[in-house]
C-alpha positions in Angstrom: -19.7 -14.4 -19.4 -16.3 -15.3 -20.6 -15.8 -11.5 -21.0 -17.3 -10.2 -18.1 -15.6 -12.5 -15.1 -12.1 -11.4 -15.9 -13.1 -7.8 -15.4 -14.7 -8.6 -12.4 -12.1 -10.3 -11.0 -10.1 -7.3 -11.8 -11.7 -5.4 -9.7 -11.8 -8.1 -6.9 -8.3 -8.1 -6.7 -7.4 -4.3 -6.7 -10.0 -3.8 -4.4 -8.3 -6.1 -1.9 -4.8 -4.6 -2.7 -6.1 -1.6 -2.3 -7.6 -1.9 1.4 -4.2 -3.7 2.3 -2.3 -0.5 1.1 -4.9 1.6 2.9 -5.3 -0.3 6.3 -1.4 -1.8 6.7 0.4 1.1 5.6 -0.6 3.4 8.4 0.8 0.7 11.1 4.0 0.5 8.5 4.1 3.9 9.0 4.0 3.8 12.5 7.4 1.6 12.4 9.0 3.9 10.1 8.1 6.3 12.5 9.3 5.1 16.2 12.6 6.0 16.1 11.5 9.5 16.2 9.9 8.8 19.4 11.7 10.6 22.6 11.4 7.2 24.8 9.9 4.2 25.1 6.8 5.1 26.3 5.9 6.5 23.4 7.0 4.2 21.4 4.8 2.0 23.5 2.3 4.4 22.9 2.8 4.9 19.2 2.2 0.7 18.9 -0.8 0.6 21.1 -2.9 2.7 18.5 -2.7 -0.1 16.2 -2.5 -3.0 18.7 -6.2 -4.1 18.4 -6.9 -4.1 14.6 -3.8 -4.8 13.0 -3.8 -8.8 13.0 -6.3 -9.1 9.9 -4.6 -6.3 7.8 -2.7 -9.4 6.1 -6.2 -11.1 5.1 -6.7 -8.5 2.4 -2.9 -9.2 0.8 -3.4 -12.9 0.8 -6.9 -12.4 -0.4 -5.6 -10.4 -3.4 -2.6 -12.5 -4.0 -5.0 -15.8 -3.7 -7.7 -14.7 -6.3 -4.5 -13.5 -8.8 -3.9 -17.3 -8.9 -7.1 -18.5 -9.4 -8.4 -15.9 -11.6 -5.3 -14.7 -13.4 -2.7 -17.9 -13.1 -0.4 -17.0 -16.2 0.0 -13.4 -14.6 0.3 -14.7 -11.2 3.4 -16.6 -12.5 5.1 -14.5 -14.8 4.9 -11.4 -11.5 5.7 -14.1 -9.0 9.3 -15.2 -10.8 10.1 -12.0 -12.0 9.6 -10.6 -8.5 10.6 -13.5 -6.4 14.0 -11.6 -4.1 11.5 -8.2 -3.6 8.4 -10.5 -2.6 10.4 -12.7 -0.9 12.1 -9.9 1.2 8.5 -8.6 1.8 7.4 -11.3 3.2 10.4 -11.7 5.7 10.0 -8.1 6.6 6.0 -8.8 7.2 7.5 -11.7 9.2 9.9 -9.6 11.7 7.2 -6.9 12.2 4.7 -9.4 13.4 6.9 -10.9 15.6 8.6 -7.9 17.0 5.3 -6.3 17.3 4.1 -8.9 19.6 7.5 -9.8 21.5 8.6 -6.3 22.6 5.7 -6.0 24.9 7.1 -8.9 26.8 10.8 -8.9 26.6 13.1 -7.2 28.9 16.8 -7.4 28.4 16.1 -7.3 24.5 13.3 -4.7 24.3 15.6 -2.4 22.2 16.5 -5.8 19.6 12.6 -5.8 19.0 11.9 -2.5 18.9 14.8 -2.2 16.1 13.1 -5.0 14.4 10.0 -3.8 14.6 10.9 -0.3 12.6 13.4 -2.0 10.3 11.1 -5.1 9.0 8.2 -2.0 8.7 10.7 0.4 6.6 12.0 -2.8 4.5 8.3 -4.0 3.7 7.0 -0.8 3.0 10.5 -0.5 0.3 9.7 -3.8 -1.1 6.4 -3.1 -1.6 7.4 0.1 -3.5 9.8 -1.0 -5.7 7.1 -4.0 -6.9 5.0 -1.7 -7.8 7.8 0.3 -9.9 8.7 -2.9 -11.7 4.7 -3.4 -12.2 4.2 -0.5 -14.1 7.3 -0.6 -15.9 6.2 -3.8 -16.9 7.5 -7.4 -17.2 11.0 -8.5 -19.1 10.0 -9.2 -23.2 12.3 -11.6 -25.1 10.8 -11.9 -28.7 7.5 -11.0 -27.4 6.9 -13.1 -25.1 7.4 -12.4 -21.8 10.3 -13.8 -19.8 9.7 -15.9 -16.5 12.7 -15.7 -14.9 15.3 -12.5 -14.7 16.4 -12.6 -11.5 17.2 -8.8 -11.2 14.6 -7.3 -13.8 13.1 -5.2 -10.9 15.7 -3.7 -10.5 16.0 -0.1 -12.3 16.3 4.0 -10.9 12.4 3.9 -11.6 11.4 1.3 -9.2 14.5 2.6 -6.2 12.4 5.4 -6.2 8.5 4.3 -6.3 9.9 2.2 -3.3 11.6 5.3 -1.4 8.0 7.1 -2.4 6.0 4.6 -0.5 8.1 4.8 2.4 7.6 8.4 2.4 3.8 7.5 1.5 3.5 4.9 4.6 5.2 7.5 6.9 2.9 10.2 6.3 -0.1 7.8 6.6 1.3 6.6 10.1 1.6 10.3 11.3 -1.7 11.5 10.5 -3.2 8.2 12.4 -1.1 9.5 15.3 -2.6 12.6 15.1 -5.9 11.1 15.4 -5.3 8.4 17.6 -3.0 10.3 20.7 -2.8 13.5 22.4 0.3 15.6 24.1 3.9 15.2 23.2 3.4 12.2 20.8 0.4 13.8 18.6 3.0 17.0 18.4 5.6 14.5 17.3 3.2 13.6 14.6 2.0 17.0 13.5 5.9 18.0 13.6 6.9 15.1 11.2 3.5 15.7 9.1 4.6 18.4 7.6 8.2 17.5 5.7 6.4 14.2 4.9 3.4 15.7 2.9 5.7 17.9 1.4 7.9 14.9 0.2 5.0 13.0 -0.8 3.9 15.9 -3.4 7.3 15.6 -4.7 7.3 12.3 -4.9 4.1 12.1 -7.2 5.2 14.9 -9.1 8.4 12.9 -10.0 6.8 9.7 -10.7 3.8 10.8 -12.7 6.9 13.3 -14.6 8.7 10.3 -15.2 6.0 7.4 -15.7 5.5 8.3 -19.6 9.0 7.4 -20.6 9.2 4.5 -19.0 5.9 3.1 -19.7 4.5 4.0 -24.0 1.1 2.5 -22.5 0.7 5.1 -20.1 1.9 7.9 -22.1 -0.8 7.2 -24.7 -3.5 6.8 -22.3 -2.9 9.9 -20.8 -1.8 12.1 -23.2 -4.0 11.6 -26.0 -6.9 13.1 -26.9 -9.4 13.6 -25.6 -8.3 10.9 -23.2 -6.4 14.1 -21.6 -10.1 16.1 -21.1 -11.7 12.9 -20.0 -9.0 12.2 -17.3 -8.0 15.4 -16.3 -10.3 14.9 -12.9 -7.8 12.5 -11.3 -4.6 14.7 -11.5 -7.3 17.7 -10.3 -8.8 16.2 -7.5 -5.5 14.8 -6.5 -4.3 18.5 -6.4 -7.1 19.7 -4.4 -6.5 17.1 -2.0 -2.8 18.4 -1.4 -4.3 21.6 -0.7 -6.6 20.8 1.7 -4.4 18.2 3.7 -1.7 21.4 3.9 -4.0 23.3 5.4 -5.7 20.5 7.9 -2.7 19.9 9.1 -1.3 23.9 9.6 -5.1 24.5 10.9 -4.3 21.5 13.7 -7.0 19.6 12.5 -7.0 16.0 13.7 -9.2 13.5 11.9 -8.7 15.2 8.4 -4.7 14.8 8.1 -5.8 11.0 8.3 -8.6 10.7 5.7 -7.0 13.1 3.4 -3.7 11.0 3.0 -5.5 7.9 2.8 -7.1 9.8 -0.3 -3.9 10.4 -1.6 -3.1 7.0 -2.2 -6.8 6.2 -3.5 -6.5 9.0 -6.0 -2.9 7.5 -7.0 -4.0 3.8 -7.4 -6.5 5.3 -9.5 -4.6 6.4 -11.6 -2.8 3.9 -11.7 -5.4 1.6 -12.9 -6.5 3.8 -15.3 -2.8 3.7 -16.4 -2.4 -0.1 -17.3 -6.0 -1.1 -18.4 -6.8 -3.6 -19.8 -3.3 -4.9 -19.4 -3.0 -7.0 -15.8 1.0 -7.7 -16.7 2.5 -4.3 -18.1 3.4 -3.8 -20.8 1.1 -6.1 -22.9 -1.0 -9.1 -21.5 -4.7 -8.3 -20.6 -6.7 -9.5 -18.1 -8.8 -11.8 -21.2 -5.4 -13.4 -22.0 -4.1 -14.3 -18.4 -7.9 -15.7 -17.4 -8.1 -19.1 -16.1 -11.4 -20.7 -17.3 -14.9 -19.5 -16.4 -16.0 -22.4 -14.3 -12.5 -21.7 -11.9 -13.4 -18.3 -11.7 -17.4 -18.9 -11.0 -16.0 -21.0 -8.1 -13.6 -19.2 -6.6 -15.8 -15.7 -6.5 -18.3 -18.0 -4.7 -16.0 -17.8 -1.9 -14.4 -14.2 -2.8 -18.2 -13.0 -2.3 -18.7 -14.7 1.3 -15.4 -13.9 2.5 -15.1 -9.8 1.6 -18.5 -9.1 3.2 -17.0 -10.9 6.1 -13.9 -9.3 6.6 -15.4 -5.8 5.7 -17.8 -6.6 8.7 -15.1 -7.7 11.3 -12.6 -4.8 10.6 -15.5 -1.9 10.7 -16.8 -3.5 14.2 -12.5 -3.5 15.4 -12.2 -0.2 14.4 -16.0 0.9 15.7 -15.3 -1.3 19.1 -11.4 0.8 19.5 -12.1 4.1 18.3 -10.7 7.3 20.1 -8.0 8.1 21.4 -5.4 5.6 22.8 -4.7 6.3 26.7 -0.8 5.8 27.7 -2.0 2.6 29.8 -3.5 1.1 27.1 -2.7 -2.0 25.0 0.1 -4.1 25.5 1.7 -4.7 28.3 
């Protein structure tokens, strides 16, 4: 049991890091992308689409942050004070968008203050959240093996300034293909217009970070370029070429609901990968998810509640998203 809980809680926590990414980062992309709207009203517009289900988008980041306590606490400190300015300048950013989101529908004077808060805490938290993962995989400072808990600027590197500029790009293109689906007219051909240079940034981006991820990371470069790891992982780097393909041509064919499922796949592919990457490791480069487990009888209890709670919160956001599907009318939402 001792063996098994760990990898199960493993998967727990990617699993809810991995719905954040996929359910936040399309309304972070949404902020990224208002000031490219001609007027308010679109911008109105833009906001509306994610209006009434972006509220519980936080449960799965506090969910995932939450269980790497309990079920991983000597990872969840070492990543917590090597990381503390970039997490804490997520968080504020998180902050700001929430509170812009909700106060520009009412203000008057200082509409344009909130609006400008709304784009800039979206483009800083989707950064942030970037550049953690670029120190992640890089992995943790070492000082005689051991890892060191406080470096104040260890995130910082060329490596992790650009996973963070990647995920902006990566957040951007998510939030224009759930324009695409979610609007029609002049805003929907702002999204198809901007869909384009940001899917073609996006391949270039995970052409330069998988380039680059072998020499910065030994781990990964064993994993993925030994054999026959190389034949028995080939499928991820395929398939994510094959979607590339097929969202270029969704999106020159005018399609509407594949643009959106097919960059969503695009970072499932990636975290993927990424997973494949670091395992068994939970703290790049060298402690495993057996060596940062808390004891059995912590994790037994706390998946008791990790089991009652992701059913839940599954359940509430497929009836949000069933109950507001379709297109988003220009009188809709906030006001």
């Amino acid at each position: 049991m001792s063996e098994i809980l760990p990898v199960i809680w493993y998967f727990i926590i990617g699993f809810a890091v991995m719905m954040y990414v996929l359910l936040d980062g399309f309304v972070l992309g949404i902020g990224i992308l208002t000031p490219f709207a001609d007027h308010d009203d679109q911008r109105d517009l833009m906001m509306n689409t994610a209006a009434p289900i972006w509220d519980g988008n936080e449960t799965w980041l506090v969910m995932g942050g939450a269980g790497l306590l309990a079920a991983f606490p000597k990872a969840y400190a070492i990543v917590l004070s090597a990381l503390y300015l970039p997490i804490l300048c997520m968080l504020i950013a998180l902050i700001f968008r929430g509170v812009a989101f909700e106060f520009r529908f009412k203000a008057q004077r200082s509409r344009w203050v909130w609006g400008i808060a709304f784009a800039a805490g979206s483009l800083i938290a989707a950064f942030m959240q970037g550049l953690i993962l670029g120190a992640l995989v890089e992995g943790m400072p070492l000082t005689g093996g051991k890892y060191v808990h406080a470096q104040a600027f260890a995130w910082f590197s060329p490596f992790s300034m650009l996973t963070g500029i990647a995920v902006v790009f990566g957040y951007a293109l998510l939030g224009a293909t759930w324009l695409i689906l979610k609007t029609e007219g002049r805003v929907q051909r702002i999204a198809f217009d901007l869909t384009r240079p940001l899917m073609l940034a996006v391949i270039a981006f995970m052409l330069l970070v998988s380039a680059w991820l072998p020499f910065v990371n030994s781990h990964l470069m064993a994993r993925w370029f030994t054999w026959p790891n190389f034949w028995y992982l080939s499928p991820v780097p395929m398939l994510t070429v094959i979607n590339a393909a097929a969202l270029w041509l969704a999106v020159i064919r005018n399609r509407e609901i594949a643009p959106f499922v097919l960059s969503l796949c695009f970072f499932l592919l990636g975290f993927i990968g990424l997973v494949i990457g670091i395992w068994p490791n939970i703290v790049p480069p060298s402690l495993t998810i057996w060596q940062a487990a808390s004891a059995p009888s912590s994790q037994l209890f706390v998946m008791v509640g990790a089991f009652i709670m992701i059913p839940a919160v599954l359940s509430y956001t497929a009836y949000s998203y069933s109950v507001f599907r379709g297109k988003i009318a220009a009188d809709a939402g906030y006001h």
